[in-house]
TORKOL-4160 file (C-alpha; in steps of 0.2 Angstrom, whole numbers, padded with zeros to 4 digits, m for minus):
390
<pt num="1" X="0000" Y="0000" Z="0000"/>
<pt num="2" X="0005" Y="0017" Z="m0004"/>
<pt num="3" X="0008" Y="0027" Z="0012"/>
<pt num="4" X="0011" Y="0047" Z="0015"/>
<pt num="5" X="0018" Y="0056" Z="0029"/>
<pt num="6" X="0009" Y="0057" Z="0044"/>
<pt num="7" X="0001" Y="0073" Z="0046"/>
<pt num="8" X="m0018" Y="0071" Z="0054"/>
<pt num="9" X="m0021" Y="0061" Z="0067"/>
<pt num="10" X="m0038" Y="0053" Z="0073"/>
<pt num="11" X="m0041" Y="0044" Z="0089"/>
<pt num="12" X="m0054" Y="0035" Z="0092"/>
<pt num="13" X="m0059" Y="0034" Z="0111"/>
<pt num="14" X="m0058" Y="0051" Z="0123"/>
<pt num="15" X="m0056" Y="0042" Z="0138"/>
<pt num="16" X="m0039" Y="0042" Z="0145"/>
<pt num="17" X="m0026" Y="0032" Z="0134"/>
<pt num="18" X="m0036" Y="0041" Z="0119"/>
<pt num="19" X="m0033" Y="0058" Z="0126"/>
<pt num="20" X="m0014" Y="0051" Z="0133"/>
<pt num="21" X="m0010" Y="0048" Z="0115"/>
<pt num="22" X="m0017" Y="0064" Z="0106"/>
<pt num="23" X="m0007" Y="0074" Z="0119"/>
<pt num="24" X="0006" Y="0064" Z="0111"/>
<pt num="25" X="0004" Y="0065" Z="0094"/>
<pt num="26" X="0000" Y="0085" Z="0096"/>
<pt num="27" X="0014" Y="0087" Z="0106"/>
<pt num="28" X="0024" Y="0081" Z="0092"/>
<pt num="29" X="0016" Y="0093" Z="0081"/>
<pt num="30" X="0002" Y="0083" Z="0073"/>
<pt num="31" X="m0015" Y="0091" Z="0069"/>
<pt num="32" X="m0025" Y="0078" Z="0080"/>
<pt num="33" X="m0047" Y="0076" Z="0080"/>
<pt num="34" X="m0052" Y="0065" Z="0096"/>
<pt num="35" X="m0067" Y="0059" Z="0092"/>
<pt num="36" X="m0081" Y="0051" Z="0104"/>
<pt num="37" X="m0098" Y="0047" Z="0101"/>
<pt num="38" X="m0103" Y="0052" Z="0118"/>
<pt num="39" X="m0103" Y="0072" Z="0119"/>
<pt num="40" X="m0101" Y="0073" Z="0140"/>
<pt num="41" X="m0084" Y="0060" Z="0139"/>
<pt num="42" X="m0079" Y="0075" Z="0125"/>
<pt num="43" X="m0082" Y="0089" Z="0136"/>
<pt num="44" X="m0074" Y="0080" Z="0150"/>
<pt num="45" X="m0058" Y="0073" Z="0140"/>
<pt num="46" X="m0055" Y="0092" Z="0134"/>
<pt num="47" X="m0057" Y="0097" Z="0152"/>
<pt num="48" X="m0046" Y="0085" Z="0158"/>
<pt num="49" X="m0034" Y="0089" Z="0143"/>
<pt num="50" X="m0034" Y="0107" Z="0148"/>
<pt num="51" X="m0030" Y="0104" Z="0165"/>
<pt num="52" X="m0016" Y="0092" Z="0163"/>
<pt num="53" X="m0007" Y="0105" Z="0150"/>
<pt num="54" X="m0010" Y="0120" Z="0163"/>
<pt num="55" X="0000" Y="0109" Z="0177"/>
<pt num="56" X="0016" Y="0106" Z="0165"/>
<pt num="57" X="0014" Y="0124" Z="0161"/>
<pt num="58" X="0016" Y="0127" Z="0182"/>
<pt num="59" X="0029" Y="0117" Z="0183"/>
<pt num="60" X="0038" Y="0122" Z="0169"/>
<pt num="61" X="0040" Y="0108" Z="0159"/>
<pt num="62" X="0030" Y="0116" Z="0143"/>
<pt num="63" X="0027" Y="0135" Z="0140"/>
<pt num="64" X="0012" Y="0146" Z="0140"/>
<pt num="65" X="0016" Y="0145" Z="0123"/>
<pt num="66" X="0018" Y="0127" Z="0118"/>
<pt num="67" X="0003" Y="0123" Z="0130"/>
<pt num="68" X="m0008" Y="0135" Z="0117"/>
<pt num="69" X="0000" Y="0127" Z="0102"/>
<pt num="70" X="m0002" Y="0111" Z="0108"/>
<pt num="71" X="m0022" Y="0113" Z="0113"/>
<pt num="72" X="m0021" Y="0124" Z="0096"/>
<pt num="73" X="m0017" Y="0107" Z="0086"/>
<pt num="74" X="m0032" Y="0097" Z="0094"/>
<pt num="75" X="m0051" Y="0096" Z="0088"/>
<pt num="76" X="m0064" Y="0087" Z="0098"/>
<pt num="77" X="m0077" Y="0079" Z="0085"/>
<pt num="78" X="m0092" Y="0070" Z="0089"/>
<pt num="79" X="m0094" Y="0066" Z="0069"/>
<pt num="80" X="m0083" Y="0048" Z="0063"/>
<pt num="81" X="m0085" Y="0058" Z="0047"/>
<pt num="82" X="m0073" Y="0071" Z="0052"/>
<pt num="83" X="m0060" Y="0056" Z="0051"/>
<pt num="84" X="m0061" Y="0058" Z="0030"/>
<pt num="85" X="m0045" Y="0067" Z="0031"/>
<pt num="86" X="m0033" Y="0060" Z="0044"/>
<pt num="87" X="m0017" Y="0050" Z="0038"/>
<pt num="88" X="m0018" Y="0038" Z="0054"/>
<pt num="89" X="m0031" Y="0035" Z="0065"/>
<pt num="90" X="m0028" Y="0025" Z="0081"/>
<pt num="91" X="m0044" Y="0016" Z="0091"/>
<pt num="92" X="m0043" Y="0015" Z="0110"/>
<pt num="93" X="m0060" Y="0013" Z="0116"/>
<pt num="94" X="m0067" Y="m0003" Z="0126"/>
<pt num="95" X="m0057" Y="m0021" Z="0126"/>
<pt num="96" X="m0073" Y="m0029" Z="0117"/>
<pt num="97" X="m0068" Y="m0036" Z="0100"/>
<pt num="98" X="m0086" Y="m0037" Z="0093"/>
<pt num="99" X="m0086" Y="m0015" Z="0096"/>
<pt num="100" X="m0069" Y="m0013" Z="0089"/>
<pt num="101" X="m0070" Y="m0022" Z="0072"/>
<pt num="102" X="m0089" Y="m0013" Z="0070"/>
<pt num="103" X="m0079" Y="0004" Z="0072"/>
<pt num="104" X="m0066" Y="m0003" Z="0059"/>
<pt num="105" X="m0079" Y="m0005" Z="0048"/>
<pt num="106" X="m0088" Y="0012" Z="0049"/>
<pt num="107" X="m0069" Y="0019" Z="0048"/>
<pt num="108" X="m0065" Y="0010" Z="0031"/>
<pt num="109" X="m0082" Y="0019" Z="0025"/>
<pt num="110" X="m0075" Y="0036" Z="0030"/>
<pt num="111" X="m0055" Y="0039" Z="0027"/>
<pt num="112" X="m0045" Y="0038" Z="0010"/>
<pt num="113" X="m0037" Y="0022" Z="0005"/>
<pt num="114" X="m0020" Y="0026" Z="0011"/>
<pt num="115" X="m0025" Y="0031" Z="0027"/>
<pt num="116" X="m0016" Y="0018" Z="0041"/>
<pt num="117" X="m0027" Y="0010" Z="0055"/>
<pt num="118" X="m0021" Y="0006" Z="0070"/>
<pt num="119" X="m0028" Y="m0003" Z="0087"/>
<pt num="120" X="m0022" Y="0001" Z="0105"/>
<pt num="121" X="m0028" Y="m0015" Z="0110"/>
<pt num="122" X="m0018" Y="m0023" Z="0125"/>
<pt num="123" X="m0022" Y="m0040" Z="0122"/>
<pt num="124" X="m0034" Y="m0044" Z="0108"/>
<pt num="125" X="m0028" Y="m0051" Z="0090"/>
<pt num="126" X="m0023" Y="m0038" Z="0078"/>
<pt num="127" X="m0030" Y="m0053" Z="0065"/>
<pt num="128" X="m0047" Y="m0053" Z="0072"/>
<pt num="129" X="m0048" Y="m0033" Z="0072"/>
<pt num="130" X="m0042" Y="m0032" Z="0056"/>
<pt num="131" X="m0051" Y="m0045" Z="0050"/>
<pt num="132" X="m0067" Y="m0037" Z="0049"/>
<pt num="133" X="m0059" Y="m0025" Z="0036"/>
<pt num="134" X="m0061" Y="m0023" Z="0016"/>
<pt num="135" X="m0041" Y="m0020" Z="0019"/>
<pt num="136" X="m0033" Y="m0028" Z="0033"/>
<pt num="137" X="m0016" Y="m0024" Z="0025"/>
<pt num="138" X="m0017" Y="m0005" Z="0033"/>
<pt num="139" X="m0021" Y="m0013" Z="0050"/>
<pt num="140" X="m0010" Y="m0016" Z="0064"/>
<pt num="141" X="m0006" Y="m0014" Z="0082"/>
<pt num="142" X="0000" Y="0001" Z="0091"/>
<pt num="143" X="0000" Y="m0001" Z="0109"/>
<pt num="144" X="0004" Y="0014" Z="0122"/>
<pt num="145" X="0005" Y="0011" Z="0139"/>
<pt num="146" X="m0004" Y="0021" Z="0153"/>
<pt num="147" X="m0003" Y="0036" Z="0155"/>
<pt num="148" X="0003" Y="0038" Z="0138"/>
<pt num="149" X="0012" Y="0054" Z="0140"/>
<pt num="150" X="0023" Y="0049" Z="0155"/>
<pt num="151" X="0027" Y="0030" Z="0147"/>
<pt num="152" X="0041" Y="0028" Z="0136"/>
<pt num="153" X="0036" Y="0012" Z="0126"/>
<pt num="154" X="0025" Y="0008" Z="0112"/>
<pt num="155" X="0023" Y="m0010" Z="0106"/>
<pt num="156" X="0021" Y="m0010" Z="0085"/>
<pt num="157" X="0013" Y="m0026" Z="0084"/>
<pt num="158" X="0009" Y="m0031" Z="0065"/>
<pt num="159" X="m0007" Y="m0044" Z="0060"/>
<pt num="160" X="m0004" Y="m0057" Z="0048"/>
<pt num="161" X="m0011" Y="m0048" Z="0034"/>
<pt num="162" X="m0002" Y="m0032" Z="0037"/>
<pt num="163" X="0008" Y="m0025" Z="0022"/>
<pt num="164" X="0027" Y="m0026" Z="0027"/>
<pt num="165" X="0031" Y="m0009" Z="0023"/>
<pt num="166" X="0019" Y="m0004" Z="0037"/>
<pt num="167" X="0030" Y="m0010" Z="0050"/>
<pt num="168" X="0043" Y="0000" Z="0048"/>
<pt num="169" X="0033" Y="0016" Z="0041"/>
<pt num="170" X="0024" Y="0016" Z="0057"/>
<pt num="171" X="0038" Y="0011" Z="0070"/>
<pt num="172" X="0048" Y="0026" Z="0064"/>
<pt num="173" X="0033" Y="0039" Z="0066"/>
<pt num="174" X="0027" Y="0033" Z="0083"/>
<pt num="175" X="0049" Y="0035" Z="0084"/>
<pt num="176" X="0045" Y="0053" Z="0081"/>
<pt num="177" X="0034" Y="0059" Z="0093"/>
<pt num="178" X="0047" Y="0053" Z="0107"/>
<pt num="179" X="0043" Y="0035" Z="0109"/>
<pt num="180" X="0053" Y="0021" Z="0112"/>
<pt num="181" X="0047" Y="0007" Z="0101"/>
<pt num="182" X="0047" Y="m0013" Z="0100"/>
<pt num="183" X="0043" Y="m0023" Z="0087"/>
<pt num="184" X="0031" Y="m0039" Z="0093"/>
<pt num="185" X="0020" Y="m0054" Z="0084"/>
<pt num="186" X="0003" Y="m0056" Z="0085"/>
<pt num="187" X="0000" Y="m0066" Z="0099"/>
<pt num="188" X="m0010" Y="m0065" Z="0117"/>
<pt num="189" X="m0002" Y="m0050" Z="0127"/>
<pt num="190" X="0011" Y="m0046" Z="0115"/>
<pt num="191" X="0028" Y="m0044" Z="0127"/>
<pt num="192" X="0022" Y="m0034" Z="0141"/>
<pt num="193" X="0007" Y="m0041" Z="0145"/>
<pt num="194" X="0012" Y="m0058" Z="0142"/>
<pt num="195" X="0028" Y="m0059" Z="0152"/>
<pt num="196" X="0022" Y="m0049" Z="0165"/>
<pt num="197" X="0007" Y="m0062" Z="0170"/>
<pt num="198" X="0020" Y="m0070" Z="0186"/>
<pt num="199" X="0022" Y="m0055" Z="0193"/>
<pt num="200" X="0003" Y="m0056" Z="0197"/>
<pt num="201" X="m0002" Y="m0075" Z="0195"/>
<pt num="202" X="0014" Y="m0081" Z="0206"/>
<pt num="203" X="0012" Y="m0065" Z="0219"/>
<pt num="204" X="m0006" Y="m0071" Z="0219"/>
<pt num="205" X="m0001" Y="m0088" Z="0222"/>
<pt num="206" X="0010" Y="m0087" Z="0237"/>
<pt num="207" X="m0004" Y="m0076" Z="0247"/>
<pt num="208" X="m0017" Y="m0089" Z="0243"/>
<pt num="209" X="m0007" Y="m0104" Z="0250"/>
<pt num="210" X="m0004" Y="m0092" Z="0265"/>
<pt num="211" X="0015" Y="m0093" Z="0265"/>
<pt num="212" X="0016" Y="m0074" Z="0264"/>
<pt num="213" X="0004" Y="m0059" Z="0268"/>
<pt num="214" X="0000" Y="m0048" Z="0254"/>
<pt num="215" X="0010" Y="m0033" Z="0262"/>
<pt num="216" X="0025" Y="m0045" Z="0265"/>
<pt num="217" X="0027" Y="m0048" Z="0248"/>
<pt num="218" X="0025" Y="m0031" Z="0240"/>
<pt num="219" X="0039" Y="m0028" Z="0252"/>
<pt num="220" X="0050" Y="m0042" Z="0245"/>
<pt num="221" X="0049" Y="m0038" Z="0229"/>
<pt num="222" X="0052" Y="m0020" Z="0231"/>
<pt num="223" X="0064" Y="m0021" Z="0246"/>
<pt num="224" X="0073" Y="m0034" Z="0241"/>
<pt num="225" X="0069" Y="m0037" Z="0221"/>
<pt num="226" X="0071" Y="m0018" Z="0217"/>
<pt num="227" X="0054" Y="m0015" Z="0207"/>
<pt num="228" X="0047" Y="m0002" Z="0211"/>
<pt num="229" X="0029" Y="m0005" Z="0215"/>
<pt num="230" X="0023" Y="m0022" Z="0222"/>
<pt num="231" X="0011" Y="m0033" Z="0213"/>
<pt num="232" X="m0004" Y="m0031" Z="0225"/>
<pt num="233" X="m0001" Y="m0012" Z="0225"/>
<pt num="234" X="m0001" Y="m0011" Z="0207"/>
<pt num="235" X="m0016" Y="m0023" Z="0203"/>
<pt num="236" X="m0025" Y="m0010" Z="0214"/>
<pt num="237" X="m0017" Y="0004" Z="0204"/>
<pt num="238" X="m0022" Y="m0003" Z="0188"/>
<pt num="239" X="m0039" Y="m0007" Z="0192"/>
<pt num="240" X="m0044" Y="m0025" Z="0195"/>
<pt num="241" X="m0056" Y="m0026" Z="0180"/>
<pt num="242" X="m0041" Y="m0021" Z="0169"/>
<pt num="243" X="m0028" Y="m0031" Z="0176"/>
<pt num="244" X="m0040" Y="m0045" Z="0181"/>
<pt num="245" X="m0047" Y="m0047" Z="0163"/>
<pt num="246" X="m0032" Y="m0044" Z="0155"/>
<pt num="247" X="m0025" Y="m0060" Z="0162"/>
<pt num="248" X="m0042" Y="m0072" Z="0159"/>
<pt num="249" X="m0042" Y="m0065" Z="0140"/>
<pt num="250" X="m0022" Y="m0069" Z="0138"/>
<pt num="251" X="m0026" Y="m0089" Z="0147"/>
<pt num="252" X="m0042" Y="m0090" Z="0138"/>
<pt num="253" X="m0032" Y="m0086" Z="0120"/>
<pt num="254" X="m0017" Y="m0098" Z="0127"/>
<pt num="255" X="m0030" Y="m0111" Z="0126"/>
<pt num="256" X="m0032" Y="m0110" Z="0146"/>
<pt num="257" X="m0012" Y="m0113" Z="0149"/>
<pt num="258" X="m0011" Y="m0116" Z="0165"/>
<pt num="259" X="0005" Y="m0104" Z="0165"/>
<pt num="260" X="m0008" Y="m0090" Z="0162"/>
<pt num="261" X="m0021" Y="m0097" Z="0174"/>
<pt num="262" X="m0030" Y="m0084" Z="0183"/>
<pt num="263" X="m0033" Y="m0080" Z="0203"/>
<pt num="264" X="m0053" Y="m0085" Z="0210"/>
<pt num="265" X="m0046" Y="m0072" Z="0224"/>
<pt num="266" X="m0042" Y="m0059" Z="0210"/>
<pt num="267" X="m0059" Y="m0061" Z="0201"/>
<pt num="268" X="m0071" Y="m0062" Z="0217"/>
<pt num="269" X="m0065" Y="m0043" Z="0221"/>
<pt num="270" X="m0069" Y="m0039" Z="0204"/>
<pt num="271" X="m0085" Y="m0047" Z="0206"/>
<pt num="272" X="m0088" Y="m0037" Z="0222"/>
<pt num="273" X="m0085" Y="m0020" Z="0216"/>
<pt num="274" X="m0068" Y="m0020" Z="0224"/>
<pt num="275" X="m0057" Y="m0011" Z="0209"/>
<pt num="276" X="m0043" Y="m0005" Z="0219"/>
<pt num="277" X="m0039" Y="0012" Z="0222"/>
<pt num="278" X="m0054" Y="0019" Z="0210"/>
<pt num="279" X="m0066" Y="0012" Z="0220"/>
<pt num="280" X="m0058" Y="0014" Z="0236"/>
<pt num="281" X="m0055" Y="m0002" Z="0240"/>
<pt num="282" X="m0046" Y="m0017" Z="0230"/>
<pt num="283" X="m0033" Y="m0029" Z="0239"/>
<pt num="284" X="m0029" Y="m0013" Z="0251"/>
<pt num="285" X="m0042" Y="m0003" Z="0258"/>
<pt num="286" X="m0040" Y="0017" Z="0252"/>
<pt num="287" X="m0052" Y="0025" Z="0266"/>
<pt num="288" X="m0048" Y="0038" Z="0277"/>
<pt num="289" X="m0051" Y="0026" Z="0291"/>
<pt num="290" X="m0042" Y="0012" Z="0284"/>
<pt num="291" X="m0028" Y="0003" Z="0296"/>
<pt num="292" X="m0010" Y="0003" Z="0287"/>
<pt num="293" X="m0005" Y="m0016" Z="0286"/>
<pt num="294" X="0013" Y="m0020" Z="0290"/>
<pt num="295" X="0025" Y="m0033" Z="0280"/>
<pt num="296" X="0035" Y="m0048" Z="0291"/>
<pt num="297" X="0051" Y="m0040" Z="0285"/>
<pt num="298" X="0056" Y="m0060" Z="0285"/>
<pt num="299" X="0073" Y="m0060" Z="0275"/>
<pt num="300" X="0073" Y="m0078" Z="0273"/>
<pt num="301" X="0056" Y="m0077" Z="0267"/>
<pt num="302" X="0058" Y="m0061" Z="0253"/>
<pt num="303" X="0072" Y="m0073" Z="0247"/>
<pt num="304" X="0062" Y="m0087" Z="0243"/>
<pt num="305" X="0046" Y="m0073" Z="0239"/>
<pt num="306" X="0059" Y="m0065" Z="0227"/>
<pt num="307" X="0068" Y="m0078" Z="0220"/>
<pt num="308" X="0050" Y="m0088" Z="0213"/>
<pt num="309" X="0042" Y="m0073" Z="0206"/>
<pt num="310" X="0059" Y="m0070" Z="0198"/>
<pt num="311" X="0062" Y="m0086" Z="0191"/>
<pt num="312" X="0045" Y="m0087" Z="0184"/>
<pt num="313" X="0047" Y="m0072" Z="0175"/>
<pt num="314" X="0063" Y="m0075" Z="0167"/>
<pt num="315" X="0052" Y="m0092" Z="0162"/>
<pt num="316" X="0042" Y="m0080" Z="0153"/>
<pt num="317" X="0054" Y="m0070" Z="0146"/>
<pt num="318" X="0065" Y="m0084" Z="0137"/>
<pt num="319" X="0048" Y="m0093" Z="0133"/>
<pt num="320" X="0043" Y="m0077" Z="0121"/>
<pt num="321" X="0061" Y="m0076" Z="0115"/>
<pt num="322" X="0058" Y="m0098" Z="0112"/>
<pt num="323" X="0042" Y="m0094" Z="0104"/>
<pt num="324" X="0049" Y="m0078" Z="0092"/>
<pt num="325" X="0036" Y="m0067" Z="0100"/>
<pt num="326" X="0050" Y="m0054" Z="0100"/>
<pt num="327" X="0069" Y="m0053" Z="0101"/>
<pt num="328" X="0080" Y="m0054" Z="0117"/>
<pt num="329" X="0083" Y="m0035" Z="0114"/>
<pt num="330" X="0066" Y="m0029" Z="0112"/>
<pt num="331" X="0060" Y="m0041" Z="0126"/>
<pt num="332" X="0071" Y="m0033" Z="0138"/>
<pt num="333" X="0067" Y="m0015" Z="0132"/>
<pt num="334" X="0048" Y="m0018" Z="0135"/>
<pt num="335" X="0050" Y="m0025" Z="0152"/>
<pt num="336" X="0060" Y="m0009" Z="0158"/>
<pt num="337" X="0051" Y="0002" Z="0148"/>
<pt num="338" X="0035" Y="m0003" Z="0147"/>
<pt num="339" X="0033" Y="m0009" Z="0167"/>
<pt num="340" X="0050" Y="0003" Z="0175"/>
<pt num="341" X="0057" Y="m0017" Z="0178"/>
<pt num="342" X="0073" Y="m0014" Z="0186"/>
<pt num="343" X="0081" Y="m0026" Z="0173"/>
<pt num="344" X="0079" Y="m0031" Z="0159"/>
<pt num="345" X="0073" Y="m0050" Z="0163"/>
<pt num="346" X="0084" Y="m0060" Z="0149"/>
<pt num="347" X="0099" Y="m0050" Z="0155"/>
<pt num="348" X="0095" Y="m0053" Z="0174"/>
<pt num="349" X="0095" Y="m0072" Z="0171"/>
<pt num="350" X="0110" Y="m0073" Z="0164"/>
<pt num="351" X="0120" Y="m0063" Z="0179"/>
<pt num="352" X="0108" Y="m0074" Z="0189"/>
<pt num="353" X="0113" Y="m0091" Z="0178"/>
<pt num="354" X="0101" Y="m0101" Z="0170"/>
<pt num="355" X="0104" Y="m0115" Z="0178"/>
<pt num="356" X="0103" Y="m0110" Z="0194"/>
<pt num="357" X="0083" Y="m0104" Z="0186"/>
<pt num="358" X="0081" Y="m0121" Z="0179"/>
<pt num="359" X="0083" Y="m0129" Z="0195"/>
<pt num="360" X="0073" Y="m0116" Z="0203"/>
<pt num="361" X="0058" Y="m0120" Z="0190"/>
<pt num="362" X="0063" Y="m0139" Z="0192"/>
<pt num="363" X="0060" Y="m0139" Z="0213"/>
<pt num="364" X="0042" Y="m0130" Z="0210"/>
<pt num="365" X="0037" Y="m0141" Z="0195"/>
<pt num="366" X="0043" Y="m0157" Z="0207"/>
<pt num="367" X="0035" Y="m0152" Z="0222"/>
<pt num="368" X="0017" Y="m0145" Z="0211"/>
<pt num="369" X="0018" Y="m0156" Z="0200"/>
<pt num="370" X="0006" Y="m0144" Z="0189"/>
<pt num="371" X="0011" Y="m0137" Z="0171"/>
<pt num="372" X="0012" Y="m0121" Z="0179"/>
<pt num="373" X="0030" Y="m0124" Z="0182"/>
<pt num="374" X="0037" Y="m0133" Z="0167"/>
<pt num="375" X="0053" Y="m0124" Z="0160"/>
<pt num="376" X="0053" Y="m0118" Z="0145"/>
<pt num="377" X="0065" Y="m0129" Z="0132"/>
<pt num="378" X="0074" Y="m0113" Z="0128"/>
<pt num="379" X="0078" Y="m0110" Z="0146"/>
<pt num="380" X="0085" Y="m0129" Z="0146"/>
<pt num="381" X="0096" Y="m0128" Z="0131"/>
<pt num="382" X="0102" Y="m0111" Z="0139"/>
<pt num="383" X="0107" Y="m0120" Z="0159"/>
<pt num="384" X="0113" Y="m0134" Z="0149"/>
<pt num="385" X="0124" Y="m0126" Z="0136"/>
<pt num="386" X="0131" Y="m0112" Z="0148"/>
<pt num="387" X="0124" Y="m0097" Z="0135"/>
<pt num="388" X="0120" Y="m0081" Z="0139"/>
<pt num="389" X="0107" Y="m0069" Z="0129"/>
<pt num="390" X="0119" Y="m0052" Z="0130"/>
């Protein structure tokens, strides 16, 4: 497909990540319309947009006048027509793939034929959007991370049926506006999402067997593993009906891999309301009453905390590089760019060794016996050969 420079830019989807990215893009100095079919989540989005601009104006990270070009560039429409003359429009409304590909459709009726369209989908097939289209050679992935502004990576993910060209046309504009991008396949969770899971799943694990409280292990792994959030903390800063659906899409796409198996704790605070931090409540409670819960600082027990969330993760890691999800480079890129990892996870195992992880997987997988623990091949050819990634 023949394909110009990027000069307007539609979003689709005026909630957070959709406004996060036209800051982006107008930041960068493309002409950007933000369009949403509900008129009050318009007015709020350019509210909101107005706000966040005046608070990098006070703190002098943007001037009075960039802050008026930047609003200047921006257009909120509440007409898909509007789209007809964008170069590149990008969807981020709701993770429902039946919503998504009927917007697809309605925007291959409206913009030109070399018009690129991208999803910001974080864990839906790329295939399956762009299969609902005339022409699913324009289609791909382009993934930000929340809140777009502040986050550095962006995950190009391209469909099967992506024109190869696109690839690189759109990983070096997405370059341009300041991003840091990573090239991925088509598959459940791309990188981030995908190796990521342990950090929840294994963290989950350990407080539902009651070896560790929930405080003691976000303690561990910050104190201890150096990240910089724990994952109970961050499950409620994400939002529980995020980060909780998140992981049942990416198991139920793995053909329920029991690697990617979701927590029945996780789910019954999403079923009760208990989001995390938005509601008020999630795995912490966020009141102004609420009573501080204090880790076993334990450090025999962080060792062992750390060392299984680690080990699982590096698992994970060498599993996308087994599986040519992406490269060792790009996977270790994503997981310090994309989640503020304090390593890169391929690079951490080999100053860790993989052996020492393969025995590591090998005592959990023993003493489970579940499928849960199974080393990947890659990580055996790596303990067994003495390799490194870097």
């Amino acid at each position: 497909m023949e394909m110009s420079p990027i000069q307007i830019t539609g979003i689709a989807g005026s909630g957070a990540m959709g406004s996060g990215i036209a800051q982006v893009a107008a930041t960068a100095g493309q002409q950007v319309l933000i369009f949403d079919t509900n008129g009050e989540a318009l007015q709020r989005a350019e509210k909101n947009l107005v706000a966040t601009l005046n608070k990098l104006t006070e703190k002098g990270k943007i001037t009075t006048e960039q802050q008026q070009a930047i609003l200047g560039r921006i257009q909120f429409v509440a007409d898909l027509n509007q789209f007809a003359k964008c170069d590149l429009v990008i969807e981020a409304i709701v993770e429902k793939l039946e919503i998504k590909q009927n917007l697809f459709k309605q925007l291959e009726a409206v913009v030109t034929e070399k018009c690129v369209l991208a999803t910001n989908t974080s864990s839906l097939s790329i295939a399956s959007i762009a299969g609902a289209c005339k022409h699913p050679e324009r289609v791909l992935g382009i993934h930000f991370f929340n809140p777009a502004p502040l986050m550095p990576l962006v995950e190009i993910i391209p469909g099967i049926a992506t024109a190869p060209a696109l690839r690189a046309f759109c990983k070096s504009t997405i370059e341009g506006w300041g991003k840091t991008t990573v090239q991925v396949k088509d598959t459940p969770g791309f990188i981030v999402n995908r190796v990521a899971r342990p950090f929840y799943s294994e963290s989950l694990r350990i407080y539902d067997e009651g070896i560790a409280s929930k405080a003691t292990i976000d303690w561990a792994l910050k104190e201890k593993g150096g990240f910089r959030m724990g994952p109970f903390e961050l499950m409620d800063m994400i939002g529980h009906d995020v980060n909780y659906v998140v992981t049942e899409t990416v198991w139920t796409q793995l053909y329920f891999d029991p690697r990617f198996k979701p927590s029945l704790t996780q789910k019954r605070l999403l079923e009760a309301g208990f989001l995390g931090r938005k509601s008020g409540k999630g795995f912490y409670n966020y009141g102004t009453d609420a009573a501080e819960e204090l880790p076993e600082k334990n450090e025999t027990l962080a060792t062992y905390i750390v060392d299984r969330v680690l080990c699982m993760l590096m698992n994970e890691a060498v599993d996308a590089v087994y599986l040519k999800v992406a490269s060792p480079e790009d996977i270790d890129l994503a997981m310090t760019k994309g989640v503020n990892y304090p390593k890169g996870l391929l690079k951490w195992g080999d100053e860790k060794g993989w052996k020492q992880i393969m025995h590591s997987m090998t005592e959990l997988h023993n003493w489970y016996e579940e499928e849960r623990y199974r080393c990947s091949p890659l990580l055996k050819t790596m303990a067994i050969s003495g390799k490194t990634f870097f």
